[in-house]
Every structure is written in C-alpha cells, then in structure tokens.
DSSP file (Angstrom, degrees, kcal/mol; ACC not computed):
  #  RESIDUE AA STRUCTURE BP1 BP2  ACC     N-H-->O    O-->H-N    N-H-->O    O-->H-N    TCO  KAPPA ALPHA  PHI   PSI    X-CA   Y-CA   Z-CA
    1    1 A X              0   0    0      0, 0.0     2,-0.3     0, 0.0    54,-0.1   0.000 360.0 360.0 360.0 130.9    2.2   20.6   10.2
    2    2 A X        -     0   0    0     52,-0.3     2,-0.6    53,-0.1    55,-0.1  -0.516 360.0-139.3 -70.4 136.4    5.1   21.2   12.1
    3    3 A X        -     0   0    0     -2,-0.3    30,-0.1     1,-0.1    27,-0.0  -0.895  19.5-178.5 -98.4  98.0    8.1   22.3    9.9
    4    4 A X    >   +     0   0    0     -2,-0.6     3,-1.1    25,-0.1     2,-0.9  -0.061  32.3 141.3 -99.5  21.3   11.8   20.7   10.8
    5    5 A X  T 3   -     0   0    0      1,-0.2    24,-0.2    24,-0.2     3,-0.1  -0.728  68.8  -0.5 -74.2  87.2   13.5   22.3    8.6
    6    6 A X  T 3  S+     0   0    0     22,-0.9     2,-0.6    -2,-0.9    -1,-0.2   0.256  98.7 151.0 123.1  22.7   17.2   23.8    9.4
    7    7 A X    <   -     0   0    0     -3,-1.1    21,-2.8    20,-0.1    -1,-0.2  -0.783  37.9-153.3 -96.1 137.1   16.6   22.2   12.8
    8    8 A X  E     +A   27   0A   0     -2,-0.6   104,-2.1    19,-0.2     2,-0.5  -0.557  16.4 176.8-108.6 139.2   19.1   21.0   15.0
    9    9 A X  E     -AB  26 111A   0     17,-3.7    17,-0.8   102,-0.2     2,-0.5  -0.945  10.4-177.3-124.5 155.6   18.7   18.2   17.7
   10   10 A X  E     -AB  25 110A   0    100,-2.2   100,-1.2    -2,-0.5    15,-0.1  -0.930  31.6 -99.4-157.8 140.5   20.5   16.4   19.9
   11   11 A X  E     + B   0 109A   0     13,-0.9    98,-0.2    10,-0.5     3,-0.1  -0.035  27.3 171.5 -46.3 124.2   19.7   13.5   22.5
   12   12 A X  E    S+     0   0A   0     96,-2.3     2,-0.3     1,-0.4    97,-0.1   0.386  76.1  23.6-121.1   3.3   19.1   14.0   26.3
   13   13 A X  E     + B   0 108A   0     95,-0.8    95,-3.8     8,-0.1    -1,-0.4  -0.799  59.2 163.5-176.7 131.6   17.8    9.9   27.0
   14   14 A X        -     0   0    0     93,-0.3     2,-0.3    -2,-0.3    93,-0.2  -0.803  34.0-124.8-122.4 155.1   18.4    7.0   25.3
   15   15 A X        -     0   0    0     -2,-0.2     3,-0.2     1,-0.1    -2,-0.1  -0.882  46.1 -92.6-104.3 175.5   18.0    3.3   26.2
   16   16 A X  S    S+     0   0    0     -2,-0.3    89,-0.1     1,-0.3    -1,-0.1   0.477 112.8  48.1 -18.3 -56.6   21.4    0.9   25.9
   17   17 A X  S    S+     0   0    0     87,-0.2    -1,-0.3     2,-0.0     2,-0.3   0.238  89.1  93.7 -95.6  22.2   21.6   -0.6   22.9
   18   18 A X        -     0   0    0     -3,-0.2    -4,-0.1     1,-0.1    88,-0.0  -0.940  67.9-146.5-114.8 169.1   20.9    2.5   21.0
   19   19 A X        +     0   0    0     -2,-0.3    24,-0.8     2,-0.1     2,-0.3   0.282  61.6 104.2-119.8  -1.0   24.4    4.3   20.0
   20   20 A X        +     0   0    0     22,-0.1     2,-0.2    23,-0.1    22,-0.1  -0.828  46.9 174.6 -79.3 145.6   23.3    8.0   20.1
   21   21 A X    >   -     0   0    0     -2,-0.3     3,-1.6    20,-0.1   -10,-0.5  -0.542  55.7 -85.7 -64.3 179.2   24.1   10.3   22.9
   22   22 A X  T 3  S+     0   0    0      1,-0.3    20,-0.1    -2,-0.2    -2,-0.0   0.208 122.8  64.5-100.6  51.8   24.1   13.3   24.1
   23   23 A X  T 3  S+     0   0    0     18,-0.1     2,-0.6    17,-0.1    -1,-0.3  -0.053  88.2 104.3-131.4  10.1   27.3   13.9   22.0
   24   24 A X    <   -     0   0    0     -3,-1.6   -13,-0.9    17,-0.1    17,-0.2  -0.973  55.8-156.1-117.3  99.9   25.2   13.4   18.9
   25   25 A X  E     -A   10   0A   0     -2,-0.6    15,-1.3    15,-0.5     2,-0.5  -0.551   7.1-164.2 -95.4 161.7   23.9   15.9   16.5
   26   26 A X  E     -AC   9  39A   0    -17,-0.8   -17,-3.7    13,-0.2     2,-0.5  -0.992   4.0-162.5-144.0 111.2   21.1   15.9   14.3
   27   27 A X  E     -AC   8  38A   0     11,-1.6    11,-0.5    -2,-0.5   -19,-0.2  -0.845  22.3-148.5 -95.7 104.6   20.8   18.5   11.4
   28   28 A X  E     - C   0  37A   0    -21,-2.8   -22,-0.9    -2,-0.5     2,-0.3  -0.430  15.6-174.6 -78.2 162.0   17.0   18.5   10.1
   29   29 A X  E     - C   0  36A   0      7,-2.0     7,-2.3   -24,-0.2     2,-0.5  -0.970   1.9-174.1-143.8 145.7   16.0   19.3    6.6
   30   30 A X  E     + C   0  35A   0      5,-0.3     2,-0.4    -2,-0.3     5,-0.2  -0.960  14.4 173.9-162.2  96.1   12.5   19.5    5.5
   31   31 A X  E >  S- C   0  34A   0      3,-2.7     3,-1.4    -2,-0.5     2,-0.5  -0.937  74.6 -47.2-122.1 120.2   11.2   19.9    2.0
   32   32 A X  T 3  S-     0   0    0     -2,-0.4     0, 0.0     1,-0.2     0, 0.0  -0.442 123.7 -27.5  46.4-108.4    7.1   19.7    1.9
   33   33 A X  T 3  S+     0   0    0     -2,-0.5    20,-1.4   -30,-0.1     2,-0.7   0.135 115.5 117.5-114.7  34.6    6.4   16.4    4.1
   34   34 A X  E <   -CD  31  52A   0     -3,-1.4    -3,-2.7    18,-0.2     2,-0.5  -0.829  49.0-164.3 -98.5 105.5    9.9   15.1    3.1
   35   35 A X  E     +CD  30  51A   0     16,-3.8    16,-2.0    -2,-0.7     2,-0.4  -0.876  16.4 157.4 -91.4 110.6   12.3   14.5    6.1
   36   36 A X  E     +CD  29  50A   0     -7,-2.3    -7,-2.0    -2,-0.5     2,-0.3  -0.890   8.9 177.7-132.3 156.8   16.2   14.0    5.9
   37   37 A X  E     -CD  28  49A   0     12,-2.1    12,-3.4    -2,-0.4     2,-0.5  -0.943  19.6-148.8-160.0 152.7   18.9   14.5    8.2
   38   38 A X  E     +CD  27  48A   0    -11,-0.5   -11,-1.6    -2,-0.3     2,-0.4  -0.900  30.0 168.5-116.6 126.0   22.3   14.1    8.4
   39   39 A X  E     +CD  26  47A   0      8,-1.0     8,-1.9    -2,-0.5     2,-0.2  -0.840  13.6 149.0-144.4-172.5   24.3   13.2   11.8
   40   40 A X        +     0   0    0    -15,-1.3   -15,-0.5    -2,-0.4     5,-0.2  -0.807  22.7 103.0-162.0-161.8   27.2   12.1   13.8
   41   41 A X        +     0   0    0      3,-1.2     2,-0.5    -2,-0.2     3,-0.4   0.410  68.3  42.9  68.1 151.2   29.1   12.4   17.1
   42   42 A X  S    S-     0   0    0      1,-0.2    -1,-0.2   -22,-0.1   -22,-0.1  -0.859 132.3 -20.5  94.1-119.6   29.3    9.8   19.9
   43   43 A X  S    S+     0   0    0    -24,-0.8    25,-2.1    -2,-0.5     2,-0.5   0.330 124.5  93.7 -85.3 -10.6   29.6    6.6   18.8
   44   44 A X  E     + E   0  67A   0     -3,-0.4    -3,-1.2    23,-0.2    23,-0.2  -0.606  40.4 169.1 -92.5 121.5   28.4    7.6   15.8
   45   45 A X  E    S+     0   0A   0     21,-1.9     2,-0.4    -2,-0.5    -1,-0.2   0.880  75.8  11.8-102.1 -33.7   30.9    8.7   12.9
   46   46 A X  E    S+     0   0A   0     20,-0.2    20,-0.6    -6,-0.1     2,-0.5  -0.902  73.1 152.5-133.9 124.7   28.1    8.9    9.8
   47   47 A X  E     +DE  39  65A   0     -8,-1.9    -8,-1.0    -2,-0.4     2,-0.3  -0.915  10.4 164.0-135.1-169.4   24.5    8.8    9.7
   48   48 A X  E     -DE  38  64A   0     16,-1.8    16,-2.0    -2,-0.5     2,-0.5  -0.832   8.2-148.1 162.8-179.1   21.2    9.6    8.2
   49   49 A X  E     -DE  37  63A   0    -12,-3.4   -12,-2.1    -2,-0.3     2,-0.4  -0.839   8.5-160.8-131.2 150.2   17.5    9.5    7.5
   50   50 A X  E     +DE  36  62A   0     12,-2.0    12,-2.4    -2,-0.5   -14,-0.2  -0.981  22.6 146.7-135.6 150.8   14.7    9.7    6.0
   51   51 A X  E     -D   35   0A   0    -16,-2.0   -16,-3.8    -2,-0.4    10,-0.2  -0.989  39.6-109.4-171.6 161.5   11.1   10.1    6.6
   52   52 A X  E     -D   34   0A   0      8,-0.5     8,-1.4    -2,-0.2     2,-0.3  -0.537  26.1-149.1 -87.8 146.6    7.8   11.1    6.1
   53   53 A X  B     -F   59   0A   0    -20,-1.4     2,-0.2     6,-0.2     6,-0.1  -0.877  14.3-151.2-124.3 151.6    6.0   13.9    8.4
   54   54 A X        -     0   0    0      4,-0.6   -52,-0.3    -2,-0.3     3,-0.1  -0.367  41.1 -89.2-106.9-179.5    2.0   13.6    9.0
   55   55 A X  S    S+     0   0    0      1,-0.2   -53,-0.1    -2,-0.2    -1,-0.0   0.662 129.0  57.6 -78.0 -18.5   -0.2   16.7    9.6
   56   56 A X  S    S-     0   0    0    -55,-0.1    -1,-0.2     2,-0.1    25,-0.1   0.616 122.2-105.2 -96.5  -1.3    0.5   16.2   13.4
   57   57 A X        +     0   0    0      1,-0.2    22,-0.1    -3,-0.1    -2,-0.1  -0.073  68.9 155.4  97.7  -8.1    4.1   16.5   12.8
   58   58 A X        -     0   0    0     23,-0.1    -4,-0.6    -5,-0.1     2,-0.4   0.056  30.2-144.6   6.9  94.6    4.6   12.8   13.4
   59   59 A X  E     +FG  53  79A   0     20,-4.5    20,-2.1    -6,-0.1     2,-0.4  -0.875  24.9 176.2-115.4 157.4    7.5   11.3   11.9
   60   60 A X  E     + G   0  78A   0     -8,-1.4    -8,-0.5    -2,-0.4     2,-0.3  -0.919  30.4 135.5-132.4 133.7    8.1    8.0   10.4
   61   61 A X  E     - G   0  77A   0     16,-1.2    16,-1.8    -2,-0.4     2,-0.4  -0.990  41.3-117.5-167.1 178.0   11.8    7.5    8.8
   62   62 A X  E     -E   50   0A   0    -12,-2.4   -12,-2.0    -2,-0.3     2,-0.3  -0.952  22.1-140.6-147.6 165.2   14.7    5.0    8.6
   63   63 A X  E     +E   49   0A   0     -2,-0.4    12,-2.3    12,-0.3     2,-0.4  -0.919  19.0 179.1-134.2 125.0   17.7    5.2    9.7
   64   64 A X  E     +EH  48  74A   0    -16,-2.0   -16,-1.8    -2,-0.3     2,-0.2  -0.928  19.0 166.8-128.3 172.3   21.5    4.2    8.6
   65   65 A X  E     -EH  47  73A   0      8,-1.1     8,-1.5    -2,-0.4     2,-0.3  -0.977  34.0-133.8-163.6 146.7   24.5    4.9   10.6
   66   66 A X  E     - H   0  72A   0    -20,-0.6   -21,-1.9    -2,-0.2     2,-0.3  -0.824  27.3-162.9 -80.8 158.3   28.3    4.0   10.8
   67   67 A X  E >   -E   44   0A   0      4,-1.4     3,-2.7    -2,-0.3     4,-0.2  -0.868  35.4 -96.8-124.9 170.7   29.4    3.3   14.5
   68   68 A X  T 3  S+     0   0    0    -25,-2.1   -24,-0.1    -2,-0.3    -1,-0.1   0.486 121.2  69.6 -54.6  -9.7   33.2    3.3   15.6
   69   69 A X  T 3  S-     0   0    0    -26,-0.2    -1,-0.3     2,-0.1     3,-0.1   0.358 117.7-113.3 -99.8  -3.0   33.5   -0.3   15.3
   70   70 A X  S <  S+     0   0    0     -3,-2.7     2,-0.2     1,-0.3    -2,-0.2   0.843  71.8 141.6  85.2  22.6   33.1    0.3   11.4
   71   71 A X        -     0   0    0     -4,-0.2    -4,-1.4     1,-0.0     2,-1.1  -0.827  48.9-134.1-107.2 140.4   29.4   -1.8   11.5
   72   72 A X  E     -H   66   0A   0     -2,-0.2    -6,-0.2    -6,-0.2    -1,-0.0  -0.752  26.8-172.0 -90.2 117.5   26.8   -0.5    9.4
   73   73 A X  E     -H   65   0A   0     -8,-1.5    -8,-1.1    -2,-1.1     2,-0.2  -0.154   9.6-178.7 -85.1-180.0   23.6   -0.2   11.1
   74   74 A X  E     +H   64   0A   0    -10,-0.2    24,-3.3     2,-0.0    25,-0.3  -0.887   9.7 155.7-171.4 154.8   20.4    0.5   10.0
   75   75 A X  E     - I   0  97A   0    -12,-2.3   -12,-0.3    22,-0.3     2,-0.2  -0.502  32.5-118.3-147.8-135.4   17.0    0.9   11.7
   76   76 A X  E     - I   0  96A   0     20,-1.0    20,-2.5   -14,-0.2     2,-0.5  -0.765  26.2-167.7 177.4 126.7   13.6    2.4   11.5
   77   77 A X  E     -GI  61  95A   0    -16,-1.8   -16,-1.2    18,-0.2     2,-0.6  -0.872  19.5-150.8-134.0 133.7   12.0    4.9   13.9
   78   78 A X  E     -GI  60  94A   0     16,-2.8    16,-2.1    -2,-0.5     2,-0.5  -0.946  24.9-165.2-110.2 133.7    8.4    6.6   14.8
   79   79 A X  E     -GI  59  93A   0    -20,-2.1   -20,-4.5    -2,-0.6     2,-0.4  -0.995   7.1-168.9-137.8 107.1    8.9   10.3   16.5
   80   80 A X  E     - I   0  92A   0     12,-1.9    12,-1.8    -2,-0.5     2,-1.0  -0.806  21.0-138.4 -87.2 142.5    6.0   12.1   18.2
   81   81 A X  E     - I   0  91A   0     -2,-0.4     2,-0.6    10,-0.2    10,-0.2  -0.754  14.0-157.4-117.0 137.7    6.7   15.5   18.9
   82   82 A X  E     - I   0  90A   0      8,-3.3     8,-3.0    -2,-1.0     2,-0.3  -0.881  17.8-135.1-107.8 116.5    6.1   17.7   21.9
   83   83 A X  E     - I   0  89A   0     -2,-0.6     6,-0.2     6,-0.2     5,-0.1  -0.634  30.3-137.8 -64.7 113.6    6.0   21.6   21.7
   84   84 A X    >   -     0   0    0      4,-2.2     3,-0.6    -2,-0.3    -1,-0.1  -0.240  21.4-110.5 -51.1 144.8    8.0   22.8   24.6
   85   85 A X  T 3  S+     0   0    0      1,-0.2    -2,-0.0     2,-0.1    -1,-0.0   0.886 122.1  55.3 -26.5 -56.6    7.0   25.9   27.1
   86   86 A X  T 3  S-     0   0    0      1,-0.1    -1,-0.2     3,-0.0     3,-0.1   0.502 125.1-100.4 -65.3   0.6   10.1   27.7   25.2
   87   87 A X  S <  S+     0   0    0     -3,-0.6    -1,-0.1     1,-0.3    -2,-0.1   0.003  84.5 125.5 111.9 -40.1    8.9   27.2   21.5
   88   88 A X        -     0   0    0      1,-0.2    -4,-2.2    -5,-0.1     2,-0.5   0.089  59.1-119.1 -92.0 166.6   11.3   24.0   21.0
   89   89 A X  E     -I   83   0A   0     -6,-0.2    22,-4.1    -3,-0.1     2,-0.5  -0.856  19.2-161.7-118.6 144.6   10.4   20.9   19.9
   90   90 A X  E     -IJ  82 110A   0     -8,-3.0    -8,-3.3    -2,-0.5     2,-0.7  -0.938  14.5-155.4-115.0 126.5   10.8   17.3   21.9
   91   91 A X  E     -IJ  81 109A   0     18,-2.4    18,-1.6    -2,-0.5     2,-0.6  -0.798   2.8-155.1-102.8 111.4   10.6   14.1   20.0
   92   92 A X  E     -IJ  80 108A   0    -12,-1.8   -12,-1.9    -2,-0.7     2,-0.4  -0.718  19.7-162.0 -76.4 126.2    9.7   11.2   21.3
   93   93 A X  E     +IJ  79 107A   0     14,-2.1    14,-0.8    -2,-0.6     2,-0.5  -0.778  28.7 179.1-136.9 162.4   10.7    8.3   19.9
   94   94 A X  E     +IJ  78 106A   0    -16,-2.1   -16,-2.8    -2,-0.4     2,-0.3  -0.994  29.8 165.7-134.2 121.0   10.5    4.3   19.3
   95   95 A X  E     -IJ  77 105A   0     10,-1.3    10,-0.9    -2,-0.5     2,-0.4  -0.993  27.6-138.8-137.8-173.2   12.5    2.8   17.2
   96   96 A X  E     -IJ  76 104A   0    -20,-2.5   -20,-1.0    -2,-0.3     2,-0.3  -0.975  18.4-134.0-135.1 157.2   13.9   -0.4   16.0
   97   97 A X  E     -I   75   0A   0      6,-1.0   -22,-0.3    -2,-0.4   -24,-0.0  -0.647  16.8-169.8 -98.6 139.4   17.3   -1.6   15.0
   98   98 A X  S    S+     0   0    0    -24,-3.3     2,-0.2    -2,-0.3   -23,-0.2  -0.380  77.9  53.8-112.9  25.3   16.7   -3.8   11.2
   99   99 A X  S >  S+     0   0    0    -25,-0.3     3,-1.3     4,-0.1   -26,-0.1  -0.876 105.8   9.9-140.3-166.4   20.5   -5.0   11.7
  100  100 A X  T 3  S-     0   0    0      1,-0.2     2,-0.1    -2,-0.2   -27,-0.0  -0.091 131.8  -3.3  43.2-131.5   22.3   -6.6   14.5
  101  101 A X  T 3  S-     0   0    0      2,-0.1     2,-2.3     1,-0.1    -1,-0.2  -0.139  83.5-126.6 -80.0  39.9   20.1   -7.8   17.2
  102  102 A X    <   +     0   0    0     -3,-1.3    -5,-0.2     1,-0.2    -2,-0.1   0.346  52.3 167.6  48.9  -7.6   16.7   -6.5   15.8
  103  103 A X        -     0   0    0     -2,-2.3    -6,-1.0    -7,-0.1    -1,-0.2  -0.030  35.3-140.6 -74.3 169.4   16.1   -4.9   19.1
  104  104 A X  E     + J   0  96A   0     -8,-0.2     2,-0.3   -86,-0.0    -8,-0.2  -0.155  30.7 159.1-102.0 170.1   13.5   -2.2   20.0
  105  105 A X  E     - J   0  95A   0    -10,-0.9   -10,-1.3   -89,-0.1     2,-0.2  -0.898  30.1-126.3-178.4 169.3   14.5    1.1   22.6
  106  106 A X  E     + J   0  94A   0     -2,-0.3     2,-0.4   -12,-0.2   -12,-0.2  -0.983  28.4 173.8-136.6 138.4   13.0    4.7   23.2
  107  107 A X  E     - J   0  93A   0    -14,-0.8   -14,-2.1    -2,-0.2     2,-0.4  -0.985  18.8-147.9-143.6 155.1   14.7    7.9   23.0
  108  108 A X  E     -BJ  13  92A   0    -95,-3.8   -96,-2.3    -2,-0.4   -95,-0.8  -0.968  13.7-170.7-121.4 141.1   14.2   11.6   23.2
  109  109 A X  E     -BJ  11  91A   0    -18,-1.6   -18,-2.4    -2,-0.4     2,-0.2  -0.914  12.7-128.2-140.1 151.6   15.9   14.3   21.5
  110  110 A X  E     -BJ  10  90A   0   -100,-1.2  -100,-2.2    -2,-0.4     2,-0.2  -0.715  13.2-118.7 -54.6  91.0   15.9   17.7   21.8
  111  111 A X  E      B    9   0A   0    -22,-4.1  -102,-0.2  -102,-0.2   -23,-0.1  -0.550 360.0 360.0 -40.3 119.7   15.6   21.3   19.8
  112  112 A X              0   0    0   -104,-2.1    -1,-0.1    -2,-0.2  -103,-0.1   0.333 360.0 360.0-110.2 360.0   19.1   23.2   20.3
C-alpha cells in the first residue's frame, strides 16, 4: 500500500468547473488506510477530505471546501496513483461535485 502520509500535492490540470489550481496545496495525512487532508489556495480559502486507501493505493474520499464567493462545496473523488520515474506520486483523478451543478471533471495533482 502506498503510504501518503506528510505528503504534499499540488495540481498541474484540472478541467473548468473544478476550483483547484495550480495555486492549491494539499497536505496528506495517513493513519493505517485512513486518508485526510487539509487544503487551500486559489480559489480555494478552506478545504478538506477524507478517504479510504485500497491495497493498490487507490483512493476513494469526499471532499468539502470554501471558495471565495463564501459557497460551500462539497464533492466526492476516486484517485489512481502513478509512481513517477523520480519516486513521486501522480494521482489521477475523477471526481464529482455533490453541490452546485452536480457536475463530473478530471484532474491531476502532483508530489512536491
């Protein structure tokens, strides 16, 4: 199992309607297969997650966030990860928004 604990991430592709950038950090924390993270920047002033990690390092989580406009979002996201040449990990990811317009995107973020 891949271990995400005290790892930091940050976005290099997003589609549109999602509100992270690459001005958006993500601090992981990782206790057994228990995922949280807290993040901000961009558009973003508070979020975080939680989720469950599989044996293939797979993650499953939901997501809540403030955005600048003061709306609370909230969503729900599946993250494959890819082991980089350098050691770092790339996550691919699907998720969907459970406020606003219910719509779906893909994004990938980044080990720093």
């Amino acid at each position: 199992m891949i271990n995400y604990n005290n790892k930091i991430f940050k976005p290099v592709s997003n589609t549109e309607n999602g509100e992270t950038s690459n001005e958006t950090i993500f601090r992981y924390k990782q206790t057994g297969n228990i995922l949280t993270a807290e993040y901000e920047g961009g558009k973003i002033i508070s979020g975080h997650l939680i989720g469950l990690v599989d044996h293939d390092g797979n993650i499953e989580m939901r997501y809540h966030q403030i955005n600048q406009q003061g709306e609370l979002m909230t969503g729900m996201c599946s993250s494959k990860p890819e082991l980089l040449p350098n050691g770092k990990i790339r996550l691919h990811e699907t998720w969907e928004w459970t406020s606003g317009d219910q719509s779906k995107g893909q994004s990938i973020i980044e080990e720093q």
